[in-house]
C-alpha positions as YAML, in Angstrom:
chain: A
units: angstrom
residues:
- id: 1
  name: UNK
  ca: [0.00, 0.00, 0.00]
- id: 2
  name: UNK
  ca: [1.41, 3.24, -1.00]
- id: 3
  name: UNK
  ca: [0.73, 6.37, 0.65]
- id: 4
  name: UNK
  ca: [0.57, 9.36, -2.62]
- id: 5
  name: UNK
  ca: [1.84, 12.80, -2.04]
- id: 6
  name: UNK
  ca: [5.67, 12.32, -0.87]
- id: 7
  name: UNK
  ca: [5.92, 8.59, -1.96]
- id: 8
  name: UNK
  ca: [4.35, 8.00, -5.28]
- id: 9
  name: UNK
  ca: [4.59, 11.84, -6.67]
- id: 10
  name: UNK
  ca: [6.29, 14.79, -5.17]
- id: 11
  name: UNK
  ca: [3.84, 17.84, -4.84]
- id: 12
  name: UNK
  ca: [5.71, 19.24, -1.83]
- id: 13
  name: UNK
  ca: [5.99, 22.34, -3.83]
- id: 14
  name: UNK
  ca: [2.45, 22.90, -5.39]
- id: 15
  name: UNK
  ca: [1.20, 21.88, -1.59]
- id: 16
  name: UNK
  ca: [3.50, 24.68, 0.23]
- id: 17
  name: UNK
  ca: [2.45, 27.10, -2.45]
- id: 18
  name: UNK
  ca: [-1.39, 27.08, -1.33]
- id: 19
  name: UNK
  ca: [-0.70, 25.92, 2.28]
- id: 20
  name: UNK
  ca: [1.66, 29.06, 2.89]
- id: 21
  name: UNK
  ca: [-0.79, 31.43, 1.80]
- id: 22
  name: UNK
  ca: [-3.43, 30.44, 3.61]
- id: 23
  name: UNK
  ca: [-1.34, 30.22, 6.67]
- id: 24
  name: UNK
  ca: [0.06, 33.74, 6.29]
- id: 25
  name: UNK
  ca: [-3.58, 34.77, 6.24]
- id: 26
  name: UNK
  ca: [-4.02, 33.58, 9.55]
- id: 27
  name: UNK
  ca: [-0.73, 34.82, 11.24]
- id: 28
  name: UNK
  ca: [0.98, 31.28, 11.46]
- id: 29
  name: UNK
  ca: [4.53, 31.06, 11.41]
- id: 30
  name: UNK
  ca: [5.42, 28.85, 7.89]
- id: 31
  name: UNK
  ca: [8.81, 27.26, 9.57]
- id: 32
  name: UNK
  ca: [6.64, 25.69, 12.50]
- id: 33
  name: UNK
  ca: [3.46, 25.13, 10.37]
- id: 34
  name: UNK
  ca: [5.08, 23.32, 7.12]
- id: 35
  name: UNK
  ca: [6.72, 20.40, 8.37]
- id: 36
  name: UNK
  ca: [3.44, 19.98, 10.66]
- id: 37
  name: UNK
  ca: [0.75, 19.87, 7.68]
- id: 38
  name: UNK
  ca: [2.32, 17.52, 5.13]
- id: 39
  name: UNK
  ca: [0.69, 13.38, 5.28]
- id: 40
  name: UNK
  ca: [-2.36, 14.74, 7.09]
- id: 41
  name: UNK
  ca: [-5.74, 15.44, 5.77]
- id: 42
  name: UNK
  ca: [-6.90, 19.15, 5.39]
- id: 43
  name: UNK
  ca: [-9.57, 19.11, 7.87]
- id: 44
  name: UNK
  ca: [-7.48, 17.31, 10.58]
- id: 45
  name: UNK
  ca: [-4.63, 19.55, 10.24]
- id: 46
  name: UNK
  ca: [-7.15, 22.76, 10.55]
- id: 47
  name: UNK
  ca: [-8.66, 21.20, 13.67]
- id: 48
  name: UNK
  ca: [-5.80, 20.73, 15.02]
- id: 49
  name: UNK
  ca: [-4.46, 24.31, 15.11]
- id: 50
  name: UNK
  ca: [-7.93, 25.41, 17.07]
- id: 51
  name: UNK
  ca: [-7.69, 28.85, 15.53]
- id: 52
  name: UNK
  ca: [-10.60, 31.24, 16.43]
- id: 53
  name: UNK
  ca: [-13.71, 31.44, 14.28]
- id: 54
  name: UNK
  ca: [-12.37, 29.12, 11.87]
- id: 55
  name: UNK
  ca: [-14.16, 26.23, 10.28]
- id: 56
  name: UNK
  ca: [-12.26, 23.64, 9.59]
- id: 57
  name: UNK
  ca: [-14.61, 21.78, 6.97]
- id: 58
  name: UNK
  ca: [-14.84, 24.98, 4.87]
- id: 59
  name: UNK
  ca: [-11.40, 26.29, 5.30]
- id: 60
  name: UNK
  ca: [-10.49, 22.52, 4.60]
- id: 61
  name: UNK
  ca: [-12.83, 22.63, 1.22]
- id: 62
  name: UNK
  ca: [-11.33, 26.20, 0.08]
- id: 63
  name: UNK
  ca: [-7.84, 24.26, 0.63]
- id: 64
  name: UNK
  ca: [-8.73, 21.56, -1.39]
- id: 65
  name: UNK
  ca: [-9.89, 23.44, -4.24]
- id: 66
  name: UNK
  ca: [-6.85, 25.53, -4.57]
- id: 67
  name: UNK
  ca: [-4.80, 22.72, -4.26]
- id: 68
  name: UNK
  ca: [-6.75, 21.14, -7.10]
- id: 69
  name: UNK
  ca: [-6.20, 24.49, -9.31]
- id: 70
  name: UNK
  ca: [-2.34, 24.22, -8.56]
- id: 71
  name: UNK
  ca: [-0.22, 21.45, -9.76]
- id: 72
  name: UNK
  ca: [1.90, 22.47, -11.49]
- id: 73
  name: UNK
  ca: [5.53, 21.06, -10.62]
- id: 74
  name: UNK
  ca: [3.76, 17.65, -10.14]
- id: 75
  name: UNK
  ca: [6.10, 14.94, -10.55]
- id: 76
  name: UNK
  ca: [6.10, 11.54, -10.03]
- id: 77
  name: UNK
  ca: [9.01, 9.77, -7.55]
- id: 78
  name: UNK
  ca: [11.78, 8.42, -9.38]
- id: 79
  name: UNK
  ca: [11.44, 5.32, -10.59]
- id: 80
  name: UNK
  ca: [8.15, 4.59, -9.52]
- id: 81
  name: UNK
  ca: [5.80, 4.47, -12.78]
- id: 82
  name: UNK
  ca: [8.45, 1.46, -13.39]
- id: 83
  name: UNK
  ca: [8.21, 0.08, -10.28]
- id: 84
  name: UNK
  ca: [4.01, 0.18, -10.17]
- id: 85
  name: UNK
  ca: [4.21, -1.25, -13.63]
- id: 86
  name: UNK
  ca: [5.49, -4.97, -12.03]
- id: 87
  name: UNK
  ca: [2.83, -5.14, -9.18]
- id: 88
  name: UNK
  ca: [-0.29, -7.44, -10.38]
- id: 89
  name: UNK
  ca: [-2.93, -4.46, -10.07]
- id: 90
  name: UNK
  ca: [-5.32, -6.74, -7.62]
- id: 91
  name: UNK
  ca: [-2.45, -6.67, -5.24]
- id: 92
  name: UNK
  ca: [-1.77, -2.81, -4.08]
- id: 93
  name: UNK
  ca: [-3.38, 0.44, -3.36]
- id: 94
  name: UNK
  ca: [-2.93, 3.63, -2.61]
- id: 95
  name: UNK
  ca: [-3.78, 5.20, 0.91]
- id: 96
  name: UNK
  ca: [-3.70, 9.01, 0.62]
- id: 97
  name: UNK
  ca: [-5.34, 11.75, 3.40]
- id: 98
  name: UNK
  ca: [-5.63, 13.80, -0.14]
- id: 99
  name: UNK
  ca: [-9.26, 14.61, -1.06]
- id: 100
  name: UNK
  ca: [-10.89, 12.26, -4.25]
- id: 101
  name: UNK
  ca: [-10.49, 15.05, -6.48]
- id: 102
  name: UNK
  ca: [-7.34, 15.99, -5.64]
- id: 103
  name: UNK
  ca: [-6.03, 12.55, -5.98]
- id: 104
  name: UNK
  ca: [-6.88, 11.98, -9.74]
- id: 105
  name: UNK
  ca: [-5.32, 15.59, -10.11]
- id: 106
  name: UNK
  ca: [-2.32, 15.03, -9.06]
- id: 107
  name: UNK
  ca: [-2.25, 11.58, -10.51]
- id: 108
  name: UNK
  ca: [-3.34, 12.25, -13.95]
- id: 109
  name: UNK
  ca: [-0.33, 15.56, -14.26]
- id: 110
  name: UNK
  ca: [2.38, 13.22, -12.59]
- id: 111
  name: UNK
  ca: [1.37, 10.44, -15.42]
- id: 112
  name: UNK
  ca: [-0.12, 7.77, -12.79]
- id: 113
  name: UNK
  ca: [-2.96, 5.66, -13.48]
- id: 114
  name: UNK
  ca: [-5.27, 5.55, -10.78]
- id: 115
  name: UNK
  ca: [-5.07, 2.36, -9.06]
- id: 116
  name: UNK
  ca: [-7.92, -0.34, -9.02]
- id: 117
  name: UNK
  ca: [-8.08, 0.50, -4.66]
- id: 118
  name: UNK
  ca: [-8.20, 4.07, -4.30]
- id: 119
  name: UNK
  ca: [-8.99, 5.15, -0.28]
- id: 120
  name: UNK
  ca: [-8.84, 8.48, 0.03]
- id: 121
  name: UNK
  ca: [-9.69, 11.31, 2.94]
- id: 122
  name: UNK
  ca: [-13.38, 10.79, 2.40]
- id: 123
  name: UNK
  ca: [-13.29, 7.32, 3.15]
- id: 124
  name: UNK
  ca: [-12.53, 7.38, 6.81]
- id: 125
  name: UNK
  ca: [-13.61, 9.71, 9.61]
- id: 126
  name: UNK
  ca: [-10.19, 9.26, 11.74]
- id: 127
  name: UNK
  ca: [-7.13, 10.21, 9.01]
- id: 128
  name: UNK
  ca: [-3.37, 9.65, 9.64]
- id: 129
  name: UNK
  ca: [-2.05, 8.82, 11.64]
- id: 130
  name: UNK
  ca: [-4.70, 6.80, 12.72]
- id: 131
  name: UNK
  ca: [-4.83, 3.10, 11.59]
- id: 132
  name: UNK
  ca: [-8.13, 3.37, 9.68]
- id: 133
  name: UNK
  ca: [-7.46, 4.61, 6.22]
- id: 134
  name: UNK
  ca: [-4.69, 1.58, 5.67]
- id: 135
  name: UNK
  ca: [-6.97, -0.94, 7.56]
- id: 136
  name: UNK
  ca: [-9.05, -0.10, 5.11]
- id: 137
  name: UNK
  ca: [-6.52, -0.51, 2.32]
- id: 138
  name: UNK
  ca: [-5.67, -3.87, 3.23]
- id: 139
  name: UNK
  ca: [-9.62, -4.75, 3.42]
- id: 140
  name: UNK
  ca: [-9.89, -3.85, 0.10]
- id: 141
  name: UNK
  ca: [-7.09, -4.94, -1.28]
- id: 142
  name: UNK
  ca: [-8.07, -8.70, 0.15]
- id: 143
  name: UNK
  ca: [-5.02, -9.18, 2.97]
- id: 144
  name: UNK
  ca: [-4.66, -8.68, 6.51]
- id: 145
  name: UNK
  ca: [-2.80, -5.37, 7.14]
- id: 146
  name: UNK
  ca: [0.05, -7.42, 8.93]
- id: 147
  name: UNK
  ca: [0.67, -9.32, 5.41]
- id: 148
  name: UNK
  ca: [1.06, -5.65, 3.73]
- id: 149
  name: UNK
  ca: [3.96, -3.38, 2.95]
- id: 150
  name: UNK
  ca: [3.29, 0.45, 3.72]
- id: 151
  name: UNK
  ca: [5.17, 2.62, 1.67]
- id: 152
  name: UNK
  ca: [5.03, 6.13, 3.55]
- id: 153
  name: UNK
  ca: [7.69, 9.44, 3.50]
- id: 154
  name: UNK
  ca: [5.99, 11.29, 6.99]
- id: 155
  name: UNK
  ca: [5.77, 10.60, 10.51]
- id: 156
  name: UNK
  ca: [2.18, 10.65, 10.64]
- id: 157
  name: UNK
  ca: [1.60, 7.98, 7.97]
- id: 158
  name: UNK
  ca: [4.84, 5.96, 9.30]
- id: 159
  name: UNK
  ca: [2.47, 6.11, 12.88]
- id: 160
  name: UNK
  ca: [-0.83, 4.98, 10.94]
- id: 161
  name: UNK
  ca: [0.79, 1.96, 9.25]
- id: 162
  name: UNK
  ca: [2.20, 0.69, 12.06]
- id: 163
  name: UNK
  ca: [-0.91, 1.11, 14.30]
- id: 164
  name: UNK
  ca: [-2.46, -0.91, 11.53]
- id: 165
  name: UNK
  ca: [0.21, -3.70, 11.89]
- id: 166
  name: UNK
  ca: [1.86, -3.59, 8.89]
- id: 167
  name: UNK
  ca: [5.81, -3.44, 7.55]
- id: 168
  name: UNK
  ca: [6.91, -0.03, 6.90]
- id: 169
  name: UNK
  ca: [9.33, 1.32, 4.28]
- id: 170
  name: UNK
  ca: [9.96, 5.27, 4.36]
- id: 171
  name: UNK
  ca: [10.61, 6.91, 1.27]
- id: 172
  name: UNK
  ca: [13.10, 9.84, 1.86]
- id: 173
  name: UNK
  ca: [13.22, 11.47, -1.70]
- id: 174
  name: UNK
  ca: [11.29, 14.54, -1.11]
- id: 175
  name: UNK
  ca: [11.78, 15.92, 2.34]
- id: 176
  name: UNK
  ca: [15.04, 18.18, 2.93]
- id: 177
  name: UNK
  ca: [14.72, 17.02, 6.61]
- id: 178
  name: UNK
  ca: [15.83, 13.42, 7.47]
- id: 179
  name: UNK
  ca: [12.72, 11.44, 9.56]
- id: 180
  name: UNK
  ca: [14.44, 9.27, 12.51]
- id: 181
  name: UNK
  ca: [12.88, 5.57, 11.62]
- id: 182
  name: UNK
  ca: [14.12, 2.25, 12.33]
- id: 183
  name: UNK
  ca: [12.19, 1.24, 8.90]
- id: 184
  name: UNK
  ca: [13.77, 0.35, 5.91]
- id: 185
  name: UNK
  ca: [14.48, 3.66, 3.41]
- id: 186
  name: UNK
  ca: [14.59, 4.23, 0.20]
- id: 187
  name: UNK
  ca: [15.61, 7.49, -1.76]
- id: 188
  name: UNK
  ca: [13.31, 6.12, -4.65]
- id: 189
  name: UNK
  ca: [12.13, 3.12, -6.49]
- id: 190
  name: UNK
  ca: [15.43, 2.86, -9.10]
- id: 191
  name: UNK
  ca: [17.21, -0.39, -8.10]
- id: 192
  name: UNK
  ca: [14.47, -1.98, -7.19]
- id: 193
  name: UNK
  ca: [11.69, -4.54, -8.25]
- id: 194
  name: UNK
  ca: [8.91, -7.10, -7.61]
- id: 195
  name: UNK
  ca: [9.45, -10.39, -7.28]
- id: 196
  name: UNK
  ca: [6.55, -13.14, -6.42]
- id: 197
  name: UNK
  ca: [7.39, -15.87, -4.19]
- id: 198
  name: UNK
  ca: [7.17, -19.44, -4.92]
- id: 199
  name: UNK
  ca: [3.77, -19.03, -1.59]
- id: 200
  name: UNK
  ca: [1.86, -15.84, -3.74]
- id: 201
  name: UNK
  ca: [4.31, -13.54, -1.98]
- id: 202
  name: UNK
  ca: [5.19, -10.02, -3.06]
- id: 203
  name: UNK
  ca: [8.87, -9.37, -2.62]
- id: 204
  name: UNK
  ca: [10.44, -6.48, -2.76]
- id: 205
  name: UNK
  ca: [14.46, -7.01, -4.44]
- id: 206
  name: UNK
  ca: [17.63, -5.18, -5.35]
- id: 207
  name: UNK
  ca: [17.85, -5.21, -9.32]
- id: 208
  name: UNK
  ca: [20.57, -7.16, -10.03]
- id: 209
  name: UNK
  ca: [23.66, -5.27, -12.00]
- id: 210
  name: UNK
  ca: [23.47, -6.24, -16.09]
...
């Protein structure tokens, strides 16, 4: 199960752009409140600042709507339209706290095809890093969460995979800071591919040199 913004695509750039303006309208400092708002859904990260006589659900729905308007600079993670290309398409998903609409935006401009399990921030009522939204995943996806592999690139979704009991890896591509994590990392998907075990097993291998 793959987590989107920061792990499949980088929009950390598009995302800032709108974020940062809306939280210069409302007096917040951008080096505290940047690294706080990525991996988390809109309306969580609003309700979470308890700012006076604002709503989160319509702040959250101006949000997504800008965000929607903005992507440019959308760009998927290195290596990783190869890398989706080798996993059997009943056998992954991607978990995102992004919006429905915002999903297939950012998907469609960094050349992703939507995957056949989609769960997105309208599918659960308790986003990252809550276990729900890759509980869910795994539900739909057929396995137990504790037979998945979470790919994820912030604490909060690092947090909701393991709640939910399954392996983590931590994608470090698109973050300037580095995220202390005893999970494996990976700067990217190049060097790497799918293998399937002799039991059904998905296995994730070092490409071989030649």
């Amino acid at each position: 199960m793959f987590d989107m913004d920061g792990t499949l695509l980088n929009s950390i750039a598009a995302a800032e752009r709108v974020w940062s303006k809306w939280a210069l309208a409302h007096g917040l400092d951008l080096k505290t409140f940047l690294p706080f708002m990525h991996g988390k859904r809109g309306i969580d990260t609003i309700t979470q600042l308890n700012l006076p006589g604002v709503d989160p659900a319509k702040e959250a729905a101006y949000i997504t709507q800008a965000e929607i308007a903005d992507v440019e600079g959308v760009k998927p993670i290195p290596g990783a339209l190869e890398f989706l290309k080798m996993l059997p398409a009943d056998r992954w998903a991607i978990v995102t706290s992004s919006p429905l609409p915002l999903a297939k935006a950012r998907l469609a401009k960094a050349g992703i095809t939507a995957p056949k399990f989609l769960v997105t921030a309208e599918d659960v009522t308790q986003g990252k890093p809550a276990p729900d939204c890759y509980r869910l995943g795994a539900e739909r996806v057929g396995f137990d969460a504790a037979d998945c592999l979470v790919f994820e690139d912030v604490p909060a979704g690092v947090m909701a995979g393991e709640a939910a009991g399954a392996d983590v890896a931590v994608i470090t591509t698109t973050h300037a800071h580095t995220m202390e994590t005893t999970h494996i990392t990976l700067a990217g998907y190049e060097g790497f591919a799918v293998e399937i075990a002799p039991d059904g097993r998905l296995m994730l291998v070092e490409k071989t040199a030649g």
